[in-house]
N, C-alpha and C positions, 0 to 999 in steps of 0.2 A: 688898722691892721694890728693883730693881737703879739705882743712885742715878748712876750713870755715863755713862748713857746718857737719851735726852732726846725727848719727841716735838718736832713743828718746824712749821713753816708750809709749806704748799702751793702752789704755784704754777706758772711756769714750769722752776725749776730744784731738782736734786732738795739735799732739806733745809735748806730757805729758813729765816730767824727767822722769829717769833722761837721761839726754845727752849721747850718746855714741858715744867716738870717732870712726872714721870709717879709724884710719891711727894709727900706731904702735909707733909713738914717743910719748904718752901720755896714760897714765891710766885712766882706762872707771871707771864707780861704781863697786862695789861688785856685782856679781850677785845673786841671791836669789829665790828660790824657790818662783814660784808664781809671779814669774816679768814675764809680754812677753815685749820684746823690737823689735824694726824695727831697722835691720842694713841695711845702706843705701848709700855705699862708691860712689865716682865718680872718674872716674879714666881718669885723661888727658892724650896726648901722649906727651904734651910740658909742663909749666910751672902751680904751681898747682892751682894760683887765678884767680879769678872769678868776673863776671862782671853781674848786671841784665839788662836783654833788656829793651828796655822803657815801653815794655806791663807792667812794675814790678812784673812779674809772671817767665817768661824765663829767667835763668841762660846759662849762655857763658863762655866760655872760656876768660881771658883776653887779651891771644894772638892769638886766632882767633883758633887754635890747635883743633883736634880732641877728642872729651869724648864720655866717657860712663858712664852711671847711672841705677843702679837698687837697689830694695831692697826688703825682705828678714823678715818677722815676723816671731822669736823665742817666745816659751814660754820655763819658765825654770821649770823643774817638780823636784823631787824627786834625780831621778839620772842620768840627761842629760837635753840637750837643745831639744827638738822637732821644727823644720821647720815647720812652719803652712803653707807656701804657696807654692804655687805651682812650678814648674822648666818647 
């Protein structure tokens, strides 16, 4: 899981806090009623860092490896997470 990169909170402007990690050796924020956040993991088949192509827009792989990236808007309600997008 690519460790460099972070899902984020949702709102008006794009990639609001707070940060959320998208890999299990770190603690994300509290979650809270009323937060929607974008989880957003990328997942390599080789090592987990990352390189930007010269467009400065394109993320790669640093060892050339195969990934995957998607992501996933939650809102947190009352008493669960709701998925706002679509599968």
């Amino acid at each position: 899981m690519v460790r460099e990169y972070t899902g984020h909170g949702v709102g008006r402007n794009l990639h609001e806090d707070p940060q959320v990690p998208n890999f299990a050796f770190e603690m994300g924020p509290l979650l809270r009623k009323g937060m929607v956040i974008a989880i957003e993991p990328m997942a390599n088949v080789g090592d987990w860092h990352t390189k930007v192509a010269d467009d400065h827009w394109k993320v790669l792989t640093a060892d050339g490896s195969l990934s995957a990236h998607f992501e996933h808007t939650i809102a947190i309600t009352d008493d669960r997470a709701e998925v706002l997008t679509c599968i």
